[in-house]
OpenMM code with the backbone's topology and positions (N, CA, C; nanometers):
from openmm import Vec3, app, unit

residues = "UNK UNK UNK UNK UNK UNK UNK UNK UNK UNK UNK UNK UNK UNK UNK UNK UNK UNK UNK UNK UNK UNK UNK UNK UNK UNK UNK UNK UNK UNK UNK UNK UNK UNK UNK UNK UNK UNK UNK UNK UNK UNK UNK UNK UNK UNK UNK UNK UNK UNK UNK UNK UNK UNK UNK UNK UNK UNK UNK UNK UNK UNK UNK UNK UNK UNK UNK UNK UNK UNK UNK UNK UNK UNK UNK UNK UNK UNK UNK UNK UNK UNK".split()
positions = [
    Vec3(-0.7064, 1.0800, 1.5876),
    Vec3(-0.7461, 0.9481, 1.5427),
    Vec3(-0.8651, 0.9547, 1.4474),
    Vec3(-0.9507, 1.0518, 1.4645),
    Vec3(-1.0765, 1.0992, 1.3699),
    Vec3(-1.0227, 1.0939, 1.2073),
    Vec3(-0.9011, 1.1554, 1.2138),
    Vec3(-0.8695, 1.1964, 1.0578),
    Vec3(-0.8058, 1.1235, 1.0052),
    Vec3(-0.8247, 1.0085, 1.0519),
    Vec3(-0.7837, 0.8392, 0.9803),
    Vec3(-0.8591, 0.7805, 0.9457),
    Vec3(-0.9746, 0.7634, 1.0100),
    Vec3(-1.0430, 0.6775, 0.9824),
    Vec3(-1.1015, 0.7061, 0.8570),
    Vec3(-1.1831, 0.8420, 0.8047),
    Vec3(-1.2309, 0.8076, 0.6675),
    Vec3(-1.0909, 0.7815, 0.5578),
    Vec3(-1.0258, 0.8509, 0.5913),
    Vec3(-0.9110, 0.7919, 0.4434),
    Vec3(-0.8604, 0.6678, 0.4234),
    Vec3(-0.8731, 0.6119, 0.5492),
    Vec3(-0.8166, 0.4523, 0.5619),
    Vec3(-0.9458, 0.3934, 0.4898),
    Vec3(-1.0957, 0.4283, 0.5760),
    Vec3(-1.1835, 0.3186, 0.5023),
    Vec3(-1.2285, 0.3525, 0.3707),
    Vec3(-1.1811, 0.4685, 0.3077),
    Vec3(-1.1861, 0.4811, 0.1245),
    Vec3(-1.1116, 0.4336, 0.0575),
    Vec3(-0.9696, 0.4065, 0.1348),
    Vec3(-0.8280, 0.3301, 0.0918),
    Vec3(-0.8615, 0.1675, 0.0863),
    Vec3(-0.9448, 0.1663, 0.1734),
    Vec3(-0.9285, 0.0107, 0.1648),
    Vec3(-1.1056, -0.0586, 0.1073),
    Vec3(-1.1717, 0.0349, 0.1122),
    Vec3(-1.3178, 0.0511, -0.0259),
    Vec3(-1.2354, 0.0425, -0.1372),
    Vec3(-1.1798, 0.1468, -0.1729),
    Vec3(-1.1282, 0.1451, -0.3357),
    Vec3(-1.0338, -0.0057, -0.3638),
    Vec3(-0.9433, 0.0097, -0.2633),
    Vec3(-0.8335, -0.1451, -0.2920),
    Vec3(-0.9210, -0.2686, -0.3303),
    Vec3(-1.0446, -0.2711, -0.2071),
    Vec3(-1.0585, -0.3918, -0.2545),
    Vec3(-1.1979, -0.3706, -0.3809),
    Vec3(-1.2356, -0.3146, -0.4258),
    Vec3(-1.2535, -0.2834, -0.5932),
    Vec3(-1.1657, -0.3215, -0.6829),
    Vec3(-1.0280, -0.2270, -0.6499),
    Vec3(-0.9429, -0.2433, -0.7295),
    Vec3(-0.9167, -0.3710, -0.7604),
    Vec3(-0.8664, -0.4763, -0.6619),
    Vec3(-0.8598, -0.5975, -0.6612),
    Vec3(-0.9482, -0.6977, -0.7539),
    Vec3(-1.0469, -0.6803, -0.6975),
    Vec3(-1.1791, -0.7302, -0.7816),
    Vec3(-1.1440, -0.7131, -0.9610),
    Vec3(-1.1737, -0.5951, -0.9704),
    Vec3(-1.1503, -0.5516, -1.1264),
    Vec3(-1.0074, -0.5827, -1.1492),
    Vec3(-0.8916, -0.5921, -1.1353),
    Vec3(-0.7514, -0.6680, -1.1799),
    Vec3(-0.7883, -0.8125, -1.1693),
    Vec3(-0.8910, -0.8669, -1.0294),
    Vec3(-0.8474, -1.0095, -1.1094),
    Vec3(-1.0171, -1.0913, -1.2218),
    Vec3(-1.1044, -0.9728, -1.2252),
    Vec3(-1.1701, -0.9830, -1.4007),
    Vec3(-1.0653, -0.9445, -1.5118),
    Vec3(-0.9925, -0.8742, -1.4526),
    Vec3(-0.9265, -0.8605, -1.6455),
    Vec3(-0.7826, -0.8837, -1.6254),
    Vec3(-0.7011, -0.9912, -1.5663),
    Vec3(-0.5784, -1.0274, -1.5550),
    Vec3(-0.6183, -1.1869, -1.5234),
    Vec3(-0.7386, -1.2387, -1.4692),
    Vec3(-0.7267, -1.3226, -1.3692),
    Vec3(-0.6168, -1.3416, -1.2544),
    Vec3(-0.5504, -1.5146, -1.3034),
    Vec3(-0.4570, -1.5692, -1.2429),
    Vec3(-0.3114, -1.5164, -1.2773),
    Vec3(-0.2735, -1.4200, -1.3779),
    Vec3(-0.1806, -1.4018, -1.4057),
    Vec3(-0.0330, -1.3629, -1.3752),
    Vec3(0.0672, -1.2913, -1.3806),
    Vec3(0.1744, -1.2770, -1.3377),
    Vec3(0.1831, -1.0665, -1.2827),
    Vec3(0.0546, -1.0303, -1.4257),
    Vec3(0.0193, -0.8836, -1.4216),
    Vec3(-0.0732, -0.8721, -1.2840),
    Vec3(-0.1407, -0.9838, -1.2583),
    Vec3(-0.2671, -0.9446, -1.1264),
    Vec3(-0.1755, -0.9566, -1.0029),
    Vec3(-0.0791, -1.0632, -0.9962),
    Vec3(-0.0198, -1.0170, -0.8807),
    Vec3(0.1073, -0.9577, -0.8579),
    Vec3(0.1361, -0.8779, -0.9401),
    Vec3(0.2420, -0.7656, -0.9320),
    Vec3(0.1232, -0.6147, -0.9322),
    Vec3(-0.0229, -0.6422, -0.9889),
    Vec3(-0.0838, -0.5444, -0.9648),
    Vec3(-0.1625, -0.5323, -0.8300),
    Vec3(-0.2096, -0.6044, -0.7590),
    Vec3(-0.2021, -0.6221, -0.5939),
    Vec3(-0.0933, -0.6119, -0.5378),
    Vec3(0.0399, -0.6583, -0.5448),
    Vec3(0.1115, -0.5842, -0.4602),
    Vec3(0.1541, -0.4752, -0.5073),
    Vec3(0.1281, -0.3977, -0.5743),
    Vec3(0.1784, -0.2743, -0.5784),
    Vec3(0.0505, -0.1621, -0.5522),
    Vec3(-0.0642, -0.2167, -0.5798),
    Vec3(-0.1988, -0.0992, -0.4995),
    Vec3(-0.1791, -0.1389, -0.3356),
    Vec3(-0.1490, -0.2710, -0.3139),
    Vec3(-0.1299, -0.2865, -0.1440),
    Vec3(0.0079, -0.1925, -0.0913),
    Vec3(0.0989, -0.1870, -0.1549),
    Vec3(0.1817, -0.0932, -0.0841),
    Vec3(0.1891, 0.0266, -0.0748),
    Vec3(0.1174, 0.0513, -0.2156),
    Vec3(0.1111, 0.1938, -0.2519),
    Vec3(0.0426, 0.2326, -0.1284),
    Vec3(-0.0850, 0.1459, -0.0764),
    Vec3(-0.1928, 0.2041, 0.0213),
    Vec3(-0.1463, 0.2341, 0.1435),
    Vec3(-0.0675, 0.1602, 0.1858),
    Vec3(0.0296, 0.1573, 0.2770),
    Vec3(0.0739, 0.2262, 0.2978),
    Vec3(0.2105, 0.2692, 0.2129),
    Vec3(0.2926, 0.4417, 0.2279),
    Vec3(0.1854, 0.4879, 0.2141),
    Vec3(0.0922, 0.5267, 0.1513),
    Vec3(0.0029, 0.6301, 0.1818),
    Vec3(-0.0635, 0.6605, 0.3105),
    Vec3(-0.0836, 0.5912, 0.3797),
    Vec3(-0.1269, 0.5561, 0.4932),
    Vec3(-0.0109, 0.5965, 0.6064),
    Vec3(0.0444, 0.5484, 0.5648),
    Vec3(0.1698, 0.5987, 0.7016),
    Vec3(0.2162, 0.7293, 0.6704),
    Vec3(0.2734, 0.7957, 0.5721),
    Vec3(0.2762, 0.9261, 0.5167),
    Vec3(0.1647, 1.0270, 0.5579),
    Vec3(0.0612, 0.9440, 0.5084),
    Vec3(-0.0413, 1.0654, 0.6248),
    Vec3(0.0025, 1.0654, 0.7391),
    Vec3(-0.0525, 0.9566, 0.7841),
    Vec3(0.0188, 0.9733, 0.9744),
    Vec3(0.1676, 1.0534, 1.0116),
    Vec3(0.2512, 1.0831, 0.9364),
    Vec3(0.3781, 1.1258, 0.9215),
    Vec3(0.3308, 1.2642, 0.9121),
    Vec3(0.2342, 1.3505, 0.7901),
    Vec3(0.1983, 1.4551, 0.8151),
    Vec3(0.0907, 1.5649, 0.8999),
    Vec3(0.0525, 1.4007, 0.9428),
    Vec3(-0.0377, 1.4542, 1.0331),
    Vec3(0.0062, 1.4902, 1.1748),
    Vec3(0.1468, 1.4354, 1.2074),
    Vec3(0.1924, 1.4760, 1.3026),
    Vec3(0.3160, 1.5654, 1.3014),
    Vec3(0.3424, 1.5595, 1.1849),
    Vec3(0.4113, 1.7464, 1.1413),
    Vec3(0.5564, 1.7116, 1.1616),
    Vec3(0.6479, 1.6246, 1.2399),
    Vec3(0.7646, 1.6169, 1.2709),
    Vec3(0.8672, 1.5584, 1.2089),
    Vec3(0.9616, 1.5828, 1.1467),
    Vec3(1.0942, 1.5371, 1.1049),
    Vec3(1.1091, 1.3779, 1.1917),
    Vec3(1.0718, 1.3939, 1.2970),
    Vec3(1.1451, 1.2498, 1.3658),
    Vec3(1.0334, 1.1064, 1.3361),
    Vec3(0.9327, 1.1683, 1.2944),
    Vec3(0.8232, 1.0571, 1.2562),
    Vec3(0.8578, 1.0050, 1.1182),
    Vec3(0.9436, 1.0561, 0.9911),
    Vec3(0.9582, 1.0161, 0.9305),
    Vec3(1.0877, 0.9096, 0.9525),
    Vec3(1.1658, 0.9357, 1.0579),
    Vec3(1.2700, 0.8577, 1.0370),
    Vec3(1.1921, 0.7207, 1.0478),
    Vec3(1.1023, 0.6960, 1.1213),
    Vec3(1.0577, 0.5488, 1.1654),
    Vec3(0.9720, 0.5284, 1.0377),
    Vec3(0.9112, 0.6073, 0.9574),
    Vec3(0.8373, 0.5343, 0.7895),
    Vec3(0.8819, 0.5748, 0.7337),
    Vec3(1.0166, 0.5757, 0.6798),
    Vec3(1.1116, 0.5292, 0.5642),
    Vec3(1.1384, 0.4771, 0.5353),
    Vec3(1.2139, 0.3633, 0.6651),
    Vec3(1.2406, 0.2355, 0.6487),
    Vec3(1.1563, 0.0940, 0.6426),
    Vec3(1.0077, 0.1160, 0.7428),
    Vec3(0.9139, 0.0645, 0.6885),
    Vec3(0.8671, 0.0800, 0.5265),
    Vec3(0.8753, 0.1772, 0.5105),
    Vec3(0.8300, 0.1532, 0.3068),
    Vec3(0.9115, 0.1153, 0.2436),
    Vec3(1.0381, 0.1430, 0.2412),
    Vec3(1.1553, 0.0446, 0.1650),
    Vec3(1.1449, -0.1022, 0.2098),
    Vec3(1.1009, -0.1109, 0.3446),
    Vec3(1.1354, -0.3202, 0.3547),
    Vec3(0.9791, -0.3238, 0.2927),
    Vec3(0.8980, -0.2337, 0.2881),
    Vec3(0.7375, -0.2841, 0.2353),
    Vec3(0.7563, -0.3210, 0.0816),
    Vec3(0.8606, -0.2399, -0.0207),
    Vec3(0.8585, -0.2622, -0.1405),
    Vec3(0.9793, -0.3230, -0.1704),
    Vec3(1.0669, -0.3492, -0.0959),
    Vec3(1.1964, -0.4615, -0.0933),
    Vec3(1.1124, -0.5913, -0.0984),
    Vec3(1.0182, -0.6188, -0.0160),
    Vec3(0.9671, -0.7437, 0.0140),
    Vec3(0.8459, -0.7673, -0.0898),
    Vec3(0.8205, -0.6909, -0.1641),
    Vec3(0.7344, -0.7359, -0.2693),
    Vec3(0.7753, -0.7596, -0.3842),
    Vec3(0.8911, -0.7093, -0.3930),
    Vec3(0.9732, -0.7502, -0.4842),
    Vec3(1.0649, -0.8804, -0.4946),
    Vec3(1.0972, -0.9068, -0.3615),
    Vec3(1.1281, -1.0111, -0.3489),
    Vec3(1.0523, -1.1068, -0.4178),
    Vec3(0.9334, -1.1221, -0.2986),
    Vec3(0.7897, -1.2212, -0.3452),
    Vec3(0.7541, -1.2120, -0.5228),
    Vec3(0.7809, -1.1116, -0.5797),
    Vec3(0.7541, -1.1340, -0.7445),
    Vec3(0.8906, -1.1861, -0.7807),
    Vec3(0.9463, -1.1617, -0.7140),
    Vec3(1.1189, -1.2678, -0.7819),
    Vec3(1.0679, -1.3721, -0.7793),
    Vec3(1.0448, -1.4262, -0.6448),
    Vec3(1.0048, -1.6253, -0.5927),
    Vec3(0.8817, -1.6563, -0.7018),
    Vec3(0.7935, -1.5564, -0.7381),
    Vec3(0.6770, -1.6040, -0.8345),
    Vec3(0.7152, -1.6388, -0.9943),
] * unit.nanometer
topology = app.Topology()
chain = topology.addChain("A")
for resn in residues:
    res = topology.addResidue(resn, chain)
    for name in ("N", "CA", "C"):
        topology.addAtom(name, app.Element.getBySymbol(name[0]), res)
């Protein structure tokens, strides 16, 4: 559980920077929020992918595969409805 915590709280230091600076130079636009959801998911699979290698096993990936496909199915969706 140790070797989560700093990568998660640099993941989510940098995101919300990132955030910040996309919405100074996009504002309200159509680019700022296709560019938040795509640093939010990205952070995400990244996040679970560690946890996937951190526990070394073939059977941990079966369960975050399908979480990251409905994570970027569903953001895609949501930029369709926008």
């Amino acid at each position: 559980m140790k070797d989560l915590i700093l990568p998660i709280a640099l993941m989510i230091a940098t995101l919300i920077g990132l955030i910040f600076f996309l919405k100074w130079l996009y504002k309200s636009t159509m680019l700022f929020t296709f560019g938040v959801i795509w640093m939010v998911s990205t952070c995400i699979l990244v996040i679970i992918f560690y946890c996937v290698g951190l526990l070394g096993t073939q059977m941990d990936f079966i369960w975050a595969f399908p979480i990251g496909i409905t994570l970027v199915v569903s953001g895609m969706i949501y930029l369709k409805k926008q």
